[in-house]
C-alpha positions as CSV (number, residue, x, y, z in Angstrom):
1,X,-19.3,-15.5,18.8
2,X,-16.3,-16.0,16.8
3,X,-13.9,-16.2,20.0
4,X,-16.4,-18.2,21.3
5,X,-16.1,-20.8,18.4
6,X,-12.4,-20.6,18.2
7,X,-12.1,-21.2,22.3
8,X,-14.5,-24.3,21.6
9,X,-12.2,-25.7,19.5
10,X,-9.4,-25.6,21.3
11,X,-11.1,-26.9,24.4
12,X,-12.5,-29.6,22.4
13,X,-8.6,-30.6,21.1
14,X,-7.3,-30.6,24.5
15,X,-10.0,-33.2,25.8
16,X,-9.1,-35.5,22.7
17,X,-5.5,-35.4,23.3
18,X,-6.0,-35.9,26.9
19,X,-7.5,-39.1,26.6
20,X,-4.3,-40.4,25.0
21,X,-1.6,-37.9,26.7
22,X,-2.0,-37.3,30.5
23,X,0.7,-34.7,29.8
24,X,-2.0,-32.0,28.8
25,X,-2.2,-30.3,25.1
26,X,-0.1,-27.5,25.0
27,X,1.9,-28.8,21.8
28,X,-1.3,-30.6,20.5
29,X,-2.9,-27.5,19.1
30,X,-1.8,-26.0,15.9
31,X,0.0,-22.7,16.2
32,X,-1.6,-19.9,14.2
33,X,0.5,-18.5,11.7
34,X,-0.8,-15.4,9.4
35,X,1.3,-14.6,6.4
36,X,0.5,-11.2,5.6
37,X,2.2,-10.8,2.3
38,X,1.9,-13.3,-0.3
39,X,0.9,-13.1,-4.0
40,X,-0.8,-14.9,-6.6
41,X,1.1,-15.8,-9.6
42,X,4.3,-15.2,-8.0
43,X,6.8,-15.6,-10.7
44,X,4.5,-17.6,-12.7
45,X,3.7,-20.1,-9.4
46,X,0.8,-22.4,-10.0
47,X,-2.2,-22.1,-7.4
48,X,-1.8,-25.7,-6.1
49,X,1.9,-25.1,-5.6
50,X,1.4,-21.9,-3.7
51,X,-0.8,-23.8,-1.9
52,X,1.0,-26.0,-0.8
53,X,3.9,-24.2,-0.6
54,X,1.9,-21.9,2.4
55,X,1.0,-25.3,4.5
56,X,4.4,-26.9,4.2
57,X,5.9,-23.5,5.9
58,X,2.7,-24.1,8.6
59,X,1.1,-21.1,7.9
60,X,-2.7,-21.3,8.6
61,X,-3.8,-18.1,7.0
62,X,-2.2,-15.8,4.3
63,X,-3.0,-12.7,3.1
64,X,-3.2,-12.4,-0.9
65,X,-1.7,-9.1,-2.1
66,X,-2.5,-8.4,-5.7
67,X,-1.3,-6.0,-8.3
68,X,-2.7,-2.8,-10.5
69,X,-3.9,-3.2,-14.3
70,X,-1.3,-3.9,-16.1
71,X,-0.7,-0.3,-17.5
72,X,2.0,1.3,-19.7
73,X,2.0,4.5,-17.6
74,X,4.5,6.6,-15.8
75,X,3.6,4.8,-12.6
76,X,4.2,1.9,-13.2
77,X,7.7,2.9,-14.8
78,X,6.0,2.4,-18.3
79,X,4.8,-1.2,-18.0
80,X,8.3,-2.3,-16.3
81,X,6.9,-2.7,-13.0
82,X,3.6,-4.0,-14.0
83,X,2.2,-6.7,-11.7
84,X,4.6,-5.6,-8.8
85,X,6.8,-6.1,-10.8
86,X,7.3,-9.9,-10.1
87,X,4.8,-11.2,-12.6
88,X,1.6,-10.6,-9.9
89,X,-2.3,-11.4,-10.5
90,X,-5.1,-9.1,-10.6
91,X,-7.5,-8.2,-7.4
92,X,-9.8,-10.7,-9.4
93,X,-7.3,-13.6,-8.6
94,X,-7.0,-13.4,-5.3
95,X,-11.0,-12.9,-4.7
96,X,-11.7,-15.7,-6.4
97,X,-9.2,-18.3,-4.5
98,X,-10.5,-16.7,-1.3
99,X,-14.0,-17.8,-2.3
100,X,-12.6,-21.0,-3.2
101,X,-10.5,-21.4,0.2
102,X,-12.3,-18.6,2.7
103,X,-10.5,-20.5,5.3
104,X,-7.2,-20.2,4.5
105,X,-7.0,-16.8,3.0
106,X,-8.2,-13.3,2.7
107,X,-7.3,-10.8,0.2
108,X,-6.3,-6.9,-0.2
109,X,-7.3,-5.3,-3.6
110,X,-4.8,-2.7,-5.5
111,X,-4.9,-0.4,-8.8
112,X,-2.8,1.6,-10.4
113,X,-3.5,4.7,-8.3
114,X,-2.8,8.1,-10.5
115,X,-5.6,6.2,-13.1
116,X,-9.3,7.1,-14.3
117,X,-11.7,4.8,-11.9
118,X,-9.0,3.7,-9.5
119,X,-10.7,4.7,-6.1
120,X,-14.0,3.1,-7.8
121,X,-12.4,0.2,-8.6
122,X,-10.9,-0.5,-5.3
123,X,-14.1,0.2,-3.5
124,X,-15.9,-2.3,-5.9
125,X,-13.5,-4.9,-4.2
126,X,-14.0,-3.8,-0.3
127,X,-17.6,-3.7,-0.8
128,X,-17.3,-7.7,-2.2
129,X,-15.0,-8.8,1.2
130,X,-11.0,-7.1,0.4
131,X,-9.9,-6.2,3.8
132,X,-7.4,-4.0,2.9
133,X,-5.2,-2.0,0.2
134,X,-1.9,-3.0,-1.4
135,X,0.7,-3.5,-1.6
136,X,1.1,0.2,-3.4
137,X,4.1,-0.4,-5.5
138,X,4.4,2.8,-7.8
139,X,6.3,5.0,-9.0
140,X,4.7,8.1,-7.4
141,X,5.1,10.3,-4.1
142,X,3.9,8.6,-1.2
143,X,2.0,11.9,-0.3
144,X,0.4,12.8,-3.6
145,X,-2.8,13.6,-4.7
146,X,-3.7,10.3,-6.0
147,X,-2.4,8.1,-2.9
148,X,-4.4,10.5,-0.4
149,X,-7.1,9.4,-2.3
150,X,-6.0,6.1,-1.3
151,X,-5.7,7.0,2.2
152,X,-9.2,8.4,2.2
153,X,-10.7,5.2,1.0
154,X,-8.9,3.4,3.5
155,X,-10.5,5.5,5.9
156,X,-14.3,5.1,5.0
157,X,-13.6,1.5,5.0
158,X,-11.5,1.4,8.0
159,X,-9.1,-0.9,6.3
160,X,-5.2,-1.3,5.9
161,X,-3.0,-0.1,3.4
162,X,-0.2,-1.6,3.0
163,X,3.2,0.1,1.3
164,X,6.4,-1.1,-0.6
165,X,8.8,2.2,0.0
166,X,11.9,1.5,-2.4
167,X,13.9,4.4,-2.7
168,X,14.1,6.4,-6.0
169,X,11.8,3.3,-7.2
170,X,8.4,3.4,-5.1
171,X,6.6,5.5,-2.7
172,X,8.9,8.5,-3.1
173,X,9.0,11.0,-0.3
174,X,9.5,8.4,2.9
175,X,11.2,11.1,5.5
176,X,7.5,13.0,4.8
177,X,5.2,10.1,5.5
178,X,4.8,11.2,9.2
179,X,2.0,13.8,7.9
180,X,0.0,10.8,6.4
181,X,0.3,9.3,9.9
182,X,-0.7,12.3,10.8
183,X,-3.3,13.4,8.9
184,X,-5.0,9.7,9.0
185,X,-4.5,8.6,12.6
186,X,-7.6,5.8,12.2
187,X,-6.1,4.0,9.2
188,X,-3.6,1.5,9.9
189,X,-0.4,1.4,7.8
190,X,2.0,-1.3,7.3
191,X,5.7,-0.4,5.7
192,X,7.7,-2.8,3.9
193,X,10.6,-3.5,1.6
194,X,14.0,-1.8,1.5
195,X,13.7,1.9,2.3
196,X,11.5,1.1,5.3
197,X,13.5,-1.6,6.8
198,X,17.0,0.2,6.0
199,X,15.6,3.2,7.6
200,X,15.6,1.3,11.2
201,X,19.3,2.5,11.3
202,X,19.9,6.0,12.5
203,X,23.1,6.4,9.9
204,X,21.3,5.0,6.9
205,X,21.9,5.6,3.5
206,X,19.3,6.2,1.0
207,X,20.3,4.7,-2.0
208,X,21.7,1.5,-0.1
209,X,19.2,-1.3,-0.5
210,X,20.4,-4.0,1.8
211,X,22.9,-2.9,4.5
212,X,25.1,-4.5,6.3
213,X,26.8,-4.2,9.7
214,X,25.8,-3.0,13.4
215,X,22.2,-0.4,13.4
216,X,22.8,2.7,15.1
217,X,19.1,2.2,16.8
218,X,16.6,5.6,16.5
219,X,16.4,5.2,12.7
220,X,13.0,7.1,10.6
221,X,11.4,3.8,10.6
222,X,12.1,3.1,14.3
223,X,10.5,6.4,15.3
224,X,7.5,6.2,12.9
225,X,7.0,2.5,15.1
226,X,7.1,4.4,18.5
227,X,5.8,7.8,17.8
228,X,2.4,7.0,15.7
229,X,-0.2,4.2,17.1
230,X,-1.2,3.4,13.2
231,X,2.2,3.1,11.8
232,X,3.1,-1.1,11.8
233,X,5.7,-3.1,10.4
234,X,5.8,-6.0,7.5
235,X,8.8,-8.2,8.6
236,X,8.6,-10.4,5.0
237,X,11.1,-10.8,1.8
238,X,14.8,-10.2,2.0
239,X,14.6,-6.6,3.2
240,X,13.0,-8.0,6.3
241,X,15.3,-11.0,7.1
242,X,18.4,-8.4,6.2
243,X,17.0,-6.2,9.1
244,X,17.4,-8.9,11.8
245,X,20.4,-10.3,10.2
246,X,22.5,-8.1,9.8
247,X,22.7,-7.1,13.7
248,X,21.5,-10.1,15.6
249,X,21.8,-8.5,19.2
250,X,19.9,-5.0,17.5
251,X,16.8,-7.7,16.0
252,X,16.3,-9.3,19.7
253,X,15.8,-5.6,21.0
254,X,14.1,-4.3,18.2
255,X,11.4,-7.3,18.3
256,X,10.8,-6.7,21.4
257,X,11.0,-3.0,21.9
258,X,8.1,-2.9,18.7
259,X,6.4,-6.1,19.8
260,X,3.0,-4.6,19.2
261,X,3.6,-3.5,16.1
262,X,5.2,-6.2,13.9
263,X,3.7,-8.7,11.6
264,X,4.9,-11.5,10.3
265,X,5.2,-11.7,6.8
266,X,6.9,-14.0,4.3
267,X,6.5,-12.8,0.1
268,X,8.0,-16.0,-0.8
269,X,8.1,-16.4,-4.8
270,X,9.4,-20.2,-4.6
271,X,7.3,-23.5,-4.5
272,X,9.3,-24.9,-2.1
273,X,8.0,-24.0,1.2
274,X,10.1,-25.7,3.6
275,X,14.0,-26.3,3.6
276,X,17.3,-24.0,3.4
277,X,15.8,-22.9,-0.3
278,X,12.5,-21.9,0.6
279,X,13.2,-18.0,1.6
280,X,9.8,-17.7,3.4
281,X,10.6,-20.9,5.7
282,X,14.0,-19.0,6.4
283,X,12.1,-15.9,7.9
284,X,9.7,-17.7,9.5
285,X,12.3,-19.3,11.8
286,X,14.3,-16.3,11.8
287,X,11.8,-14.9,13.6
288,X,11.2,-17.6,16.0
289,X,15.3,-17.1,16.9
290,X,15.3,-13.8,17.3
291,X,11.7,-13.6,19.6
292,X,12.3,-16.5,21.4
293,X,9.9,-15.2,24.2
294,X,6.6,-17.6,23.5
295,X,4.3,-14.2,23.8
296,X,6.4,-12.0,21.5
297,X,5.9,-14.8,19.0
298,X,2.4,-15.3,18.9
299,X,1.9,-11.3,18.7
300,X,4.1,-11.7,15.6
301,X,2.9,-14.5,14.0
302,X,-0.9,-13.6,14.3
303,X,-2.0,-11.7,17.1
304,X,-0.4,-7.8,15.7
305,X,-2.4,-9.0,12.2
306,X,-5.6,-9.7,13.4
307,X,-5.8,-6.6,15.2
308,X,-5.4,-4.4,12.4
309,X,-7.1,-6.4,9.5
310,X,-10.8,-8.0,9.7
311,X,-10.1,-11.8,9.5
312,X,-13.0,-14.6,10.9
């Protein structure tokens, strides 16, 4: 019924445009752009700014990742990385501006994971409409105790978890996350930040954050794409854009060698939204340079992130 609706709509756009334009409506529809990493309170952003900041970039839907409690514990390097370290809202945040704009965005819900009543807590939230988990930003193993918890939640549910692997930071342990992949073929995760997008070059270094130069392709992150149906990709922030960047003839390959797979993504902290400043606006059209082919693009934009996350 959904499709239905949604194939109404566009129908019913054409014949409107075709009574002024005998040209047809392929450019009068608006392209569907899902954002599948933005947070609330993003460096102390306002609501109406980060609002507006998503429609100025002409993104139609986003997806709102919160933080943990704010916790002075080990995992969260003692209260230093608190909020994702950038400042970030609560699950409660994001739930409540979804019920205030259920049309422009759903939300994932997070805790701190190695804490008393975190799997409760998080299950509270997917029971009340979260359609995923994350972004995990700790300072824990990626395949401890308390994040296969994680995993196993994800798993009931049937929901994403999404993952910031930074090395020597967050998500320790990336070279062993095949046996999660592994071991939970039915739940879709979705890598992102510096370790994970490095790791697309063969010859990578750990401890470099944003490299530079041509990729030597057949890197860990490039095999966990190919070899493992639920492993996807988060193109956002600068880790992303560095990946494409740095080896433009490498990004038009990689795009579409792992067309399937990618999402776009933006995790944008300014209020801009549009312009050489606005680093979310930069990605976006990065992108669209690099996956110039019109059907790689819409898998990227939306297509990829509807089929792993449950959005109307």
């Amino acid at each position: 019924m959904l499709i239905g609706r949604r194939k109404f709509a566009i129908t019913a756009a054409c014949g409107l445009a075709s009574l002024a334009i005998s040209q047809g409506c392929s450019r009068k529809t608006k392209e569907e752009v899902i954002d599948i990493h933005q947070h609330l309170n993003y460096v102390n952003r306002s609501n109406p700014d980060f609002i507006s900041h998503q429609e100025r970039m002409g993104v139609t839907r986003s997806v709102l990742l919160p933080a943990g409690s704010y916790l002075n514990v080990e995992s969260t390097h003692f209260g230093e990385s608190n909020g994702l370290a950038a400042n970030i809202s609560v699950t409660q945040s994001a739930y409540e501006l979804t019920q205030e704009h259920p049309d422009k965005f759903v939300y994932f819900c997070c805790e701190v994971p190695d804490t008393d009543g975190a799997i409760d807590t998080m299950e509270t939230w997917l029971n009340k409409g979260a359609v995923g988990i994350g972004e995990m930003k700790f300072n824990i193993d990626c395949d401890s105790e308390p994040m296969i918890r994680v995993y196993e939640l994800a798993n009931e549910y049937q929901v994403p978890v999404l993952i910031h692997f930074q090395h020597g930071m967050y998500n320790h342990g990336f070279e062993r996350f095949h046996k999660i992949l592994t071991r939970f073929p039915k739940v879709n995760f979705i890598g992102h930040a510096q370790t994970w997008w490095g790791n697309i070059d063969a010859k990578h270094e750990q401890e470099v954050m944003y490299p530079t130069g041509p990729v030597t392709a057949g890197g860990l992150t490039d095999r966990y794409l190919s070899d493992y149906p639920n492993m996807y990709g988060d193109l956002s922030a600068g880790s992303g854009k560095n990946a494409l960047d740095r080896d433009p003839e490498h990004a038009v390959a990689f795009l579409e060698r792992h067309q399937d797979k990618l999402c776009l993504g933006t995790d944008c902290p300014d209020i801009e939204g549009e312009g050489e400043t606005c680093k979310g606006s930069g990605q976006i059209e990065n992108v669209r340079k690099y996956a110039s082919n019109p059907v790689i693009l819409e898998k990227i934009f939306s297509k990829n992130t509807r089929r792993i996350i449950q959005i109307a």
